[in-house]
Residue frames as qw, qx, qy, qz and C-alpha x, y, z in Angstrom:
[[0.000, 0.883, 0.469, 0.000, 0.00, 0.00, 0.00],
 [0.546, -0.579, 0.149, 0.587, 3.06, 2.22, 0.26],
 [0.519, 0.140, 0.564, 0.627, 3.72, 2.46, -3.31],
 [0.165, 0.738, 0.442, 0.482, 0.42, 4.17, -4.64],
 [0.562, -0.719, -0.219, 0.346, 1.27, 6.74, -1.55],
 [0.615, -0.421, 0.308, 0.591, 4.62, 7.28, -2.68],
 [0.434, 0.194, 0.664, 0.577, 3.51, 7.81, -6.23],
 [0.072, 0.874, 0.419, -0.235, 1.12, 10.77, -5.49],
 [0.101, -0.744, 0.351, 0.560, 4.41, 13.64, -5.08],
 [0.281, -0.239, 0.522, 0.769, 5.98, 12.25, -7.95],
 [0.232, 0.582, 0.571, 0.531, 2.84, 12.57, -10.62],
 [0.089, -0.870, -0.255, 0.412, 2.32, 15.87, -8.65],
 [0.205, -0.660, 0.386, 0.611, 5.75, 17.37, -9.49],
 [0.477, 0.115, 0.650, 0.581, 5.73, 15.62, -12.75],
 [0.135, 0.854, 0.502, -0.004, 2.42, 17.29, -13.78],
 [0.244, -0.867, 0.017, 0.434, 3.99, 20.42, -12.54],
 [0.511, -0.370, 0.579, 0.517, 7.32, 19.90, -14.65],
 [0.170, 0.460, 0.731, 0.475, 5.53, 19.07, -18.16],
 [0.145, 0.861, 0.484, 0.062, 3.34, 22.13, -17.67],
 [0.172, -0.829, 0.205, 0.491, 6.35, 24.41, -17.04],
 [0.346, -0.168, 0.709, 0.591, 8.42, 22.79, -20.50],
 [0.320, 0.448, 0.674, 0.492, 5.20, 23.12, -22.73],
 [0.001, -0.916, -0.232, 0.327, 4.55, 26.57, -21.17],
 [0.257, -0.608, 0.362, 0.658, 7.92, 27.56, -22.77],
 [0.423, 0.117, 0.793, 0.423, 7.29, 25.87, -25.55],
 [0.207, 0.789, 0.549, 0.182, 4.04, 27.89, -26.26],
 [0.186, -0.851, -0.032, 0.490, 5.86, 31.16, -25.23],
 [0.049, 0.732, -0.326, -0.597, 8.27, 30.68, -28.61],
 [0.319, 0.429, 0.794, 0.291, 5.42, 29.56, -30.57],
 [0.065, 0.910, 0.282, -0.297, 3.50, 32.40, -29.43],
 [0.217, -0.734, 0.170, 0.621, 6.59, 34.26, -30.18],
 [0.300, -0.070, 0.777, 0.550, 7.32, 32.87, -33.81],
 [0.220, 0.724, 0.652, 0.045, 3.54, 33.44, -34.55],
 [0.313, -0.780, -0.107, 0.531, 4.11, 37.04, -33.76],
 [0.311, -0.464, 0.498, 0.662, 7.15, 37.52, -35.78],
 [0.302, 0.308, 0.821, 0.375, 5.14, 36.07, -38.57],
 [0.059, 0.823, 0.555, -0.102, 2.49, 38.54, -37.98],
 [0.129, -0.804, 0.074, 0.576, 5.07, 41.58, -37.75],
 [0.425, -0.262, 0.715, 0.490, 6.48, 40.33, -40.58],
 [0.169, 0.551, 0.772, 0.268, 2.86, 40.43, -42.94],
 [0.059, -0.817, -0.316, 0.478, 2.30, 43.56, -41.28],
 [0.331, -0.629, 0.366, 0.601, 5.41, 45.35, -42.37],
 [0.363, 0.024, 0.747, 0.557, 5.27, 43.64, -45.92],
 [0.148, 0.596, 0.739, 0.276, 1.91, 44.80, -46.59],
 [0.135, -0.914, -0.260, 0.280, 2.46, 48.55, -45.72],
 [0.373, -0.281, 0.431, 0.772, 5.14, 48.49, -48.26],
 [0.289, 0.735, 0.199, -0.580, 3.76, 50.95, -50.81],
 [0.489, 0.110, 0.730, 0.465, 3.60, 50.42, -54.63],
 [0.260, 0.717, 0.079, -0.642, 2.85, 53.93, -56.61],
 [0.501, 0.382, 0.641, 0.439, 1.40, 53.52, -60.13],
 [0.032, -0.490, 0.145, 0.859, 2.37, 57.07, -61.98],
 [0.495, 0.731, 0.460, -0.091, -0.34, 58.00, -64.69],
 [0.271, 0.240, 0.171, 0.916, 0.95, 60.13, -67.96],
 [0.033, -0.270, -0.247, 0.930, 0.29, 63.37, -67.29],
 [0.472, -0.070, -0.423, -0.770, -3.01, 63.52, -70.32],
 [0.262, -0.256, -0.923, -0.117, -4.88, 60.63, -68.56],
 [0.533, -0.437, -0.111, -0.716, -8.27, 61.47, -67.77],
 [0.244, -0.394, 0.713, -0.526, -9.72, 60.15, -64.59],
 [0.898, 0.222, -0.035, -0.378, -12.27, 57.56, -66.14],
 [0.834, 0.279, -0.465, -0.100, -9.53, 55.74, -67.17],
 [0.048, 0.468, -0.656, 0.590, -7.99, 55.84, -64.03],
 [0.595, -0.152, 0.411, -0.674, -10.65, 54.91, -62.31],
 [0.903, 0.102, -0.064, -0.412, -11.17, 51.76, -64.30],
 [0.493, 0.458, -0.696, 0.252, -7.37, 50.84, -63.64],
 [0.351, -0.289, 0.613, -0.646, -8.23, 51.12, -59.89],
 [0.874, 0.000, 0.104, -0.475, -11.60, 48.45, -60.62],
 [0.835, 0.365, -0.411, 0.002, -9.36, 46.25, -62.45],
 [0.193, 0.308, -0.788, 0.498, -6.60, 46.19, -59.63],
 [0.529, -0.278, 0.466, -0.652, -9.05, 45.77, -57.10],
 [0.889, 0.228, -0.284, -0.278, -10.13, 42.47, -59.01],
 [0.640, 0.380, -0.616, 0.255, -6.83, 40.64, -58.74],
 [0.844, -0.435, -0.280, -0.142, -5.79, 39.01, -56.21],
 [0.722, 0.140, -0.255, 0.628, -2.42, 40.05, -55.44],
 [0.039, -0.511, -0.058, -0.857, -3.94, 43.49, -54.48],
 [0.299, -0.402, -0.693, 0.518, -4.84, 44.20, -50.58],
 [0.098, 0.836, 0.316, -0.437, -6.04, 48.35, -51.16],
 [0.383, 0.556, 0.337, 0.656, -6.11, 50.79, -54.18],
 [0.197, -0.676, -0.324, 0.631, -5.79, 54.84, -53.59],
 [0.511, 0.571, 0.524, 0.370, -6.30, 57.20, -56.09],
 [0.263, -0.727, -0.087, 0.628, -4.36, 60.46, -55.52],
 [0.474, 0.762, 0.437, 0.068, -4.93, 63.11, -57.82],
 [0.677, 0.156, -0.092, 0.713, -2.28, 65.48, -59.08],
 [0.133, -0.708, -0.069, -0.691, -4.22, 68.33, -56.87],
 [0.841, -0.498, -0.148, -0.149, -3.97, 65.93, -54.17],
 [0.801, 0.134, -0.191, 0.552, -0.29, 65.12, -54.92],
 [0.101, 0.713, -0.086, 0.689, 0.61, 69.06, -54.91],
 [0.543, -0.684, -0.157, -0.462, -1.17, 69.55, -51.99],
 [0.804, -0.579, 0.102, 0.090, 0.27, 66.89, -49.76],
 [0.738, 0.246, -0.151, 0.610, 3.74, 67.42, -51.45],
 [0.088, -0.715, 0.044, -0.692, 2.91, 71.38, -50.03],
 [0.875, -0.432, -0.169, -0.139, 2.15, 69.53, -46.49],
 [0.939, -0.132, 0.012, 0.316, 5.76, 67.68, -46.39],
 [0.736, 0.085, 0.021, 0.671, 7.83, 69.66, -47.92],
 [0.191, -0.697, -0.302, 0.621, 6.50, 73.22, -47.11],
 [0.046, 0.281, -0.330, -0.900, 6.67, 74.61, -50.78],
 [0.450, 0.629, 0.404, -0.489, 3.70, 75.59, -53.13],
 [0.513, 0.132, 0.655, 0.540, 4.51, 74.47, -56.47],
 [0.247, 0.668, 0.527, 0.464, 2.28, 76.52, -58.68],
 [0.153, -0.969, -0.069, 0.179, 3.24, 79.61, -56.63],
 [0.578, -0.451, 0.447, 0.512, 6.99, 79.06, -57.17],
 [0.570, 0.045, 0.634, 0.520, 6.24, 78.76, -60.52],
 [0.183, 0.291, -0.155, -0.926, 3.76, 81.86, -61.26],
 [0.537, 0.097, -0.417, -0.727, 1.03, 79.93, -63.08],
 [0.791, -0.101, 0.266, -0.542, -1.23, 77.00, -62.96],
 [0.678, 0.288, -0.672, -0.076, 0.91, 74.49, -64.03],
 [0.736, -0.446, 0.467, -0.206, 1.35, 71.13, -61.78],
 [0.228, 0.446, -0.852, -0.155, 4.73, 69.10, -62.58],
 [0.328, -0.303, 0.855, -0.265, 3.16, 66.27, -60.51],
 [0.320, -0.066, -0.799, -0.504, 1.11, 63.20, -61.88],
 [0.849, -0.238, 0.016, -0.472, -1.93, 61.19, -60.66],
 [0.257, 0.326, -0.885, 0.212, -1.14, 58.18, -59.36],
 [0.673, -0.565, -0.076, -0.472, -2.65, 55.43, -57.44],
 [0.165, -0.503, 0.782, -0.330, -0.70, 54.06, -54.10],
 [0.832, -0.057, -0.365, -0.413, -1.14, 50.41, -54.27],
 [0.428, -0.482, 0.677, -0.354, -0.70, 48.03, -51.43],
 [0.497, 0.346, -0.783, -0.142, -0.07, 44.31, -51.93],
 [0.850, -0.465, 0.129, -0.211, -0.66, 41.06, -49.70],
 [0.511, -0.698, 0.481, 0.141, 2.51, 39.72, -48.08],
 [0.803, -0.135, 0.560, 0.152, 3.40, 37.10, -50.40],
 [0.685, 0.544, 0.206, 0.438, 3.72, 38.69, -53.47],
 [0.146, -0.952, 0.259, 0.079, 6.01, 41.43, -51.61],
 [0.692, -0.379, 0.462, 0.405, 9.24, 39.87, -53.10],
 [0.223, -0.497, 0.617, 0.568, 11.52, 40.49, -55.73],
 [0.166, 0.065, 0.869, 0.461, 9.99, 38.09, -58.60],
 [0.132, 0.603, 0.782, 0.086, 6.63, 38.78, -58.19],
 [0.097, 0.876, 0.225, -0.414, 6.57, 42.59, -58.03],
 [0.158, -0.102, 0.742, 0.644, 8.85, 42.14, -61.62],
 [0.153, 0.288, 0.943, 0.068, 5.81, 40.91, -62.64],
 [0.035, -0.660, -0.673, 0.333, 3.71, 42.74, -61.54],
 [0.014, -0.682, 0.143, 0.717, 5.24, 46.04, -62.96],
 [0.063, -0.046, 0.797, 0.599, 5.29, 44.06, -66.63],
 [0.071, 0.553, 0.829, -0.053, 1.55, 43.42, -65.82],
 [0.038, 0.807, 0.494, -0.321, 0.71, 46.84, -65.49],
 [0.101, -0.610, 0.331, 0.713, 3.08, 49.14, -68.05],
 [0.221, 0.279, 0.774, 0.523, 1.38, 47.00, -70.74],
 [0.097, 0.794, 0.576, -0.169, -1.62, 49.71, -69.94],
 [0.626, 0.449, 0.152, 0.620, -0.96, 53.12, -71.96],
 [0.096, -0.877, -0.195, -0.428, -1.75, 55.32, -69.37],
 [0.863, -0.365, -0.071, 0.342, 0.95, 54.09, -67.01],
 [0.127, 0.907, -0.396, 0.067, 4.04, 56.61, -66.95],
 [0.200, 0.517, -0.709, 0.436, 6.03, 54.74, -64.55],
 [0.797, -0.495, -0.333, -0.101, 5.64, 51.95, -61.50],
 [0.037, 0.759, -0.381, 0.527, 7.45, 53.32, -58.41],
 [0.841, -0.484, -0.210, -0.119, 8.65, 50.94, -55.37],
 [0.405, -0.753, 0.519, -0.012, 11.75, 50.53, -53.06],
 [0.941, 0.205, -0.264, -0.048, 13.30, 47.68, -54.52],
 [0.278, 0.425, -0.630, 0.588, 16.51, 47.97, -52.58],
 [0.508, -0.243, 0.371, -0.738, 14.40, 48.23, -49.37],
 [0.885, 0.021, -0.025, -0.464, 12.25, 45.49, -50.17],
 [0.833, 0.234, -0.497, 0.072, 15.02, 42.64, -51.36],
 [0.047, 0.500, -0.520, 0.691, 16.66, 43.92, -47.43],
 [0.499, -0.348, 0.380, -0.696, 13.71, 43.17, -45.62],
 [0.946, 0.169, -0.270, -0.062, 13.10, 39.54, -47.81],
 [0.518, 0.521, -0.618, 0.281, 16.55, 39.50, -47.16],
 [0.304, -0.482, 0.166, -0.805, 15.92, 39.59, -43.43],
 [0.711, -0.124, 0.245, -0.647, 13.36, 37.64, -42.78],
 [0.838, 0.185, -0.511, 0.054, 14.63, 34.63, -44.90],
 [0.192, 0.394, -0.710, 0.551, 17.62, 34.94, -41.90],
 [0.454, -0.231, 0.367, -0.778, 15.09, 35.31, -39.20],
 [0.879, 0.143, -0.221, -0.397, 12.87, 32.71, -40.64],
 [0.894, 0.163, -0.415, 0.044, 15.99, 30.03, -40.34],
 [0.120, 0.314, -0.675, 0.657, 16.92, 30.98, -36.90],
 [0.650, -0.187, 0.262, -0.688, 13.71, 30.83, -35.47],
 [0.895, 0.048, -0.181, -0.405, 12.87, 27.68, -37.15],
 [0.401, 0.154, -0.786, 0.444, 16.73, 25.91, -35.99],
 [0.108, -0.360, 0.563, -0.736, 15.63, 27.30, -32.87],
 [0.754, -0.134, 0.072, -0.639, 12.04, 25.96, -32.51],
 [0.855, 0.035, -0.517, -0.034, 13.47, 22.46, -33.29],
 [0.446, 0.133, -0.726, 0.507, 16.04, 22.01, -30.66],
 [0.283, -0.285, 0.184, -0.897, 13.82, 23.66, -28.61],
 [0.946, -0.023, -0.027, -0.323, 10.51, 20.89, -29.15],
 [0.668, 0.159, -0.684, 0.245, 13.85, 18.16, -28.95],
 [0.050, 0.298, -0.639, 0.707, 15.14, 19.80, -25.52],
 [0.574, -0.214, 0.113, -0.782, 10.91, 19.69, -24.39],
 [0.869, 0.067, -0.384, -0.304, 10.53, 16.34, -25.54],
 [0.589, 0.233, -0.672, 0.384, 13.71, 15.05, -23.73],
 [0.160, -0.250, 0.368, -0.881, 12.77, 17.00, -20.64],
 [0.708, -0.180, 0.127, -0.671, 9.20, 15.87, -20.33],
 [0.847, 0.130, -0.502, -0.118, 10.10, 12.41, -21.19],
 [0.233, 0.417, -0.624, 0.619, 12.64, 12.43, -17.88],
 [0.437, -0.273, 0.513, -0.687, 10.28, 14.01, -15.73],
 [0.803, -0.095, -0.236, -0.539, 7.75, 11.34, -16.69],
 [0.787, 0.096, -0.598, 0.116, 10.24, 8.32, -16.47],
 [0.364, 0.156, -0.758, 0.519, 11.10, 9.21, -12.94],
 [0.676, -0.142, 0.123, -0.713, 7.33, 9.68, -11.79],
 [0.915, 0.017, -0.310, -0.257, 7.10, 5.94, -12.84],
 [0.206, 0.371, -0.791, 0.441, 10.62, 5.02, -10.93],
 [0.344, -0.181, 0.650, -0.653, 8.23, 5.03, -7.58],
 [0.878, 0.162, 0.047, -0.449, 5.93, 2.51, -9.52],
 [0.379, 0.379, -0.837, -0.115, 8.72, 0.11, -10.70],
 [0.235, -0.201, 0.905, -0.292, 7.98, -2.26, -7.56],
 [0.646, 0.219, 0.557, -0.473, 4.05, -2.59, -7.97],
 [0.546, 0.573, -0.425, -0.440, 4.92, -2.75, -11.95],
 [0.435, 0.330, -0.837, -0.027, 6.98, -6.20, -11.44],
 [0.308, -0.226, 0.835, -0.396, 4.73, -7.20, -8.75],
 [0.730, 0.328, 0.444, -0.403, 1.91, -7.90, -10.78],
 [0.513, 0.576, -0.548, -0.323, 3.94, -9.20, -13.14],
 [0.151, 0.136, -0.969, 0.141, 4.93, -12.11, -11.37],
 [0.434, 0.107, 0.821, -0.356, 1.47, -13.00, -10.01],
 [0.379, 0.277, 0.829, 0.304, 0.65, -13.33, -13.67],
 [0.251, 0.841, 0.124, -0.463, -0.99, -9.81, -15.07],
 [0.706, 0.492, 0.266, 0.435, -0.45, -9.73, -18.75],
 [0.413, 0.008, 0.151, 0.898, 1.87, -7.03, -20.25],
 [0.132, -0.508, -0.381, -0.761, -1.65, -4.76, -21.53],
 [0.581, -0.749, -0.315, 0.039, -3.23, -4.92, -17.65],
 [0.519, -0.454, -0.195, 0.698, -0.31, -3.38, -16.22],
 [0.387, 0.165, 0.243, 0.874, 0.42, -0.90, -18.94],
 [0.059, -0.705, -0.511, -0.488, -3.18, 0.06, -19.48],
 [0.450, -0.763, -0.431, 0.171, -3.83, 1.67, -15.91],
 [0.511, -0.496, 0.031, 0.701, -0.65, 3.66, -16.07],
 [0.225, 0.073, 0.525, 0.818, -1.04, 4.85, -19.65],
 [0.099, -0.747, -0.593, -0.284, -4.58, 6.10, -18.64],
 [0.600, -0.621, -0.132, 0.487, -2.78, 7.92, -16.07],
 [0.559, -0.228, 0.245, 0.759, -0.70, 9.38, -18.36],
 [0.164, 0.522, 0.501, 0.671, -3.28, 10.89, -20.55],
 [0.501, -0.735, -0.446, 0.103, -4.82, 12.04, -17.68],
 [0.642, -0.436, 0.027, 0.630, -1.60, 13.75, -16.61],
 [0.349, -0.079, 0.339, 0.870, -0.91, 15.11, -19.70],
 [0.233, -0.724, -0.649, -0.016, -4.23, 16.89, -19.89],
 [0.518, -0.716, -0.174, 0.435, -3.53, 18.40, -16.78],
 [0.459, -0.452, 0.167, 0.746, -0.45, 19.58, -17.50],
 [0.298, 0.322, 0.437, 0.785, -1.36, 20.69, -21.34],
 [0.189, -0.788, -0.557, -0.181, -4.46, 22.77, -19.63],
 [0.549, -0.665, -0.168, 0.478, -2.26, 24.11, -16.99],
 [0.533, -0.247, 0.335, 0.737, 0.24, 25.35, -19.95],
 [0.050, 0.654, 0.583, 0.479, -2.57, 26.60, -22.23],
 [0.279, -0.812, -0.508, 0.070, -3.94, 28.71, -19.22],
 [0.719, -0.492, -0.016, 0.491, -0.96, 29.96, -18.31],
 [0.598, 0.120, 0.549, 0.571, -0.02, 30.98, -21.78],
 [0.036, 0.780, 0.530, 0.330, -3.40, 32.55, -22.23],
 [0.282, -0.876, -0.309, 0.239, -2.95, 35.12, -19.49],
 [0.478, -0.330, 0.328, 0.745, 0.68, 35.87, -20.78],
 [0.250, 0.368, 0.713, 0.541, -1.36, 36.78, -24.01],
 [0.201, -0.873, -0.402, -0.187, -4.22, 38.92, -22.48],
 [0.463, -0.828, -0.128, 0.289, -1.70, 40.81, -20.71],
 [0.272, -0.110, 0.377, 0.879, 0.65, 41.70, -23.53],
 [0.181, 0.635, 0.600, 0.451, -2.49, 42.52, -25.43],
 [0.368, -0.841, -0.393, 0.046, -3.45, 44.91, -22.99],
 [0.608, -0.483, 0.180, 0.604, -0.29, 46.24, -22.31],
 [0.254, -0.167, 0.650, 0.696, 0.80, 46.61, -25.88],
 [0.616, 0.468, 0.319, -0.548, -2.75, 47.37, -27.47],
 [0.338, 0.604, -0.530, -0.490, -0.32, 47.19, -31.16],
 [0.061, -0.335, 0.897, 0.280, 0.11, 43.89, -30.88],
 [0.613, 0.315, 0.657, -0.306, -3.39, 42.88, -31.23],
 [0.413, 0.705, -0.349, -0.459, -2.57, 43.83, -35.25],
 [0.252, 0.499, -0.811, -0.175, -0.10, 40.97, -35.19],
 [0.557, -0.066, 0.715, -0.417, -2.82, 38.46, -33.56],
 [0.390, 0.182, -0.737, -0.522, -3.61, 35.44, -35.66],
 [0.767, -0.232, 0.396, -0.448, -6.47, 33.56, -33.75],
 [0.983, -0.065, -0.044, -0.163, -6.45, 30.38, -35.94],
 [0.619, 0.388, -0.601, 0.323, -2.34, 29.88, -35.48],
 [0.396, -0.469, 0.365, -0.700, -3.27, 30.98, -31.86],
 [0.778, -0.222, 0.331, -0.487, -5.64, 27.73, -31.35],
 [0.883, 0.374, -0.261, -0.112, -3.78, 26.08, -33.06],
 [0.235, 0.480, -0.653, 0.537, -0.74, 26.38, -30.18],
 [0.612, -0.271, 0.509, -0.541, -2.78, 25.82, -27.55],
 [0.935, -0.025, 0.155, -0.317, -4.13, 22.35, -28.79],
 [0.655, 0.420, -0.580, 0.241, -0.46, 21.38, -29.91],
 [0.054, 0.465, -0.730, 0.497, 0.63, 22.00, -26.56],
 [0.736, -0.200, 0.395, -0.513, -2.10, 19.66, -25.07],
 [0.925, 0.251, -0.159, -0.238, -1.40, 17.18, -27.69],
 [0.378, 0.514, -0.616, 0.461, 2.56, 17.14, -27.38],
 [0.414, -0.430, 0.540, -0.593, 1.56, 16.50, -23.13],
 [0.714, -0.179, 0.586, -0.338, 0.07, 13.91, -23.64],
 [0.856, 0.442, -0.259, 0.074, 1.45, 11.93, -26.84],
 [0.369, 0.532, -0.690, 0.324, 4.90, 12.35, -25.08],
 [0.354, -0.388, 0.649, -0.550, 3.81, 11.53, -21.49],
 [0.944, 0.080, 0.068, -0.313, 1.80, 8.25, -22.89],
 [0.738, 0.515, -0.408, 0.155, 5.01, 7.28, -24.96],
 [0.114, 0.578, -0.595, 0.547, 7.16, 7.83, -22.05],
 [0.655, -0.286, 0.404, -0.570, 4.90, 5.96, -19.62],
 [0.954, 0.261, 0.056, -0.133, 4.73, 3.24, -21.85],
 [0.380, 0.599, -0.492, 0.505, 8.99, 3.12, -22.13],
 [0.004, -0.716, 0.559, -0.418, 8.79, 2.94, -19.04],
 [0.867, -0.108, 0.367, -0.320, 6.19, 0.02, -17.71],
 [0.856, 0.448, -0.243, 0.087, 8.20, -1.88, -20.93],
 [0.374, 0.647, -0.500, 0.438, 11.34, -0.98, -19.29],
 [0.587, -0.303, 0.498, -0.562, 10.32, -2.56, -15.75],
 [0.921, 0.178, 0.080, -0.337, 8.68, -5.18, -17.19],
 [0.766, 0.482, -0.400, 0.147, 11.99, -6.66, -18.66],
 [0.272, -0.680, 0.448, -0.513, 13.82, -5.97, -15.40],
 [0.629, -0.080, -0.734, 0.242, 15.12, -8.37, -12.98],
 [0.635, -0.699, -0.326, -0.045, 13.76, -8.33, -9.71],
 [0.554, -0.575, -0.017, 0.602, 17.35, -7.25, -7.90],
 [0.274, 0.362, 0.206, 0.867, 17.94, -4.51, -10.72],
 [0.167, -0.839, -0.171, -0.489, 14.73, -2.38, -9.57],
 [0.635, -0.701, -0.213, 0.244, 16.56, -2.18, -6.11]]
């Protein structure tokens, strides 16, 4: 009767152990989501200005705008006029073109400011994209950072393959870690494990009871690490109102239910490893 006694603390601490290793774990998921998010953010507020010749009327403009808006590479259209341009060039830069110049001319063009979705923010596709749209005759000129842009790709590729080294060794280190704590919860079970082996309990009776345990456990602990996770979440939000911009709900629930799944797939595997690993034992080894 000693044993099941003995075996409380350790599934306590274990619990405890596994819910701190998959908390971390979800902290740089959480954090990798993020990065992902700043990373869409940033790409898609890169600005793509489509200069009109200076005769186009605004009809046809306008029907360039309908037509971008179609496509699918296209997040927002703006249509800034070349009274608008003036204006906000007057704004920025504190001169008055058409005073400077004595008459009613305006050097500047129409133009609309086009914004992209993240994935075609790279090098090959905004090629493309500029061939796609100088085939139109009212086009003057397509106007982007390209330096800038192939920097930040440039970037993020880096970023991208640090994070993603990192995240493995990371889910190894977790895996090795939880698998420990588990195997030395079960240590304090070794005896009753080989006792009911010898009075004849098949290999699946012993295992089962412990490996229900273990889901059980891991549960626990994936709930504990979820919760935990959550509050770490609601309190940057709060904190940081900006980052609710970079919030992705379905990669979001999608961390939480890894980290419940990863608790218990490893703590079953590891339970099982270990009742196997007993089970072979000699009787003066478990001592």
């Amino acid at each position: 009767m000693s044993s099941p006694k003995k075996s409380k603390p350790s599934y306590f601490y274990a619990i405890v152990g596994v819910s701190l290793v998959l908390f971390l774990l979800g902290v740089l998921g959480w954090l990798i989501i993020y990065g992902r998010g700043l990373t869409k953010v940033l790409k898609e507020s890169t600005e793509v200005q489509i200069v009109f010749q200076d005769n186009s009327r605004m009809e046809k403009i306008g029907e360039m705008k309908k037509m971008l808006d179609a496509q699918g590479f296209v997040k927002s259209t703006k249509i800034t006029t070349k009274e608008e341009a003036a204006k906000k060039f007057k704004e920025e830069g504190g001169e008055d073109y058409v005073q400077f110049l004595g008459t009613d001319f305006n050097p500047l063009y129409s133009s609309i400011e086009l914004l992209l979705h993240s994935e075609y923010v790279n090098k090959d596709s905004l090629n493309k994209i500029e061939r796609f749209l100088l085939q139109s005759n009212i086009v003057r000129e397509v106007v982007y950072s390209k330096t800038v842009i192939e920097k930040m790709n440039s970037n993020f590729r880096k970023l991208s393959i640090i994070l993603g080294v990192l995240s493995v060794i990371f889910i190894l280190i977790a895996a090795v870690l939880i698998d420990n704590t588990v195997r030395l919860a079960m240590f304090s079970n070794r005896f009753l494990i080989k006792t009911m082996q010898m009075v004849g309990a098949t290999r699946k009776f012993i295992s089962q009871p412990f490996e229900r345990r273990a889901i059980i456990n891991g549960l626990i602990s994936g709930v504990i690490a979820v919760i935990a996770l959550w509050f770490v979440i609601m309190f940057a939000a709060s904190r940081w109102p900006e980052l609710k911009a970079l919030n992705d709900p379905f990669m979001i629930s999608m961390l939480l239910l890894g980290m419940i799944a990863i608790g218990v797939l490893i703590s079953v595997i590891s339970t099982h490893r270990s009742v196997t690993k007993y089970l072979k034992m000699h009787v003066e080894d478990l001592y």
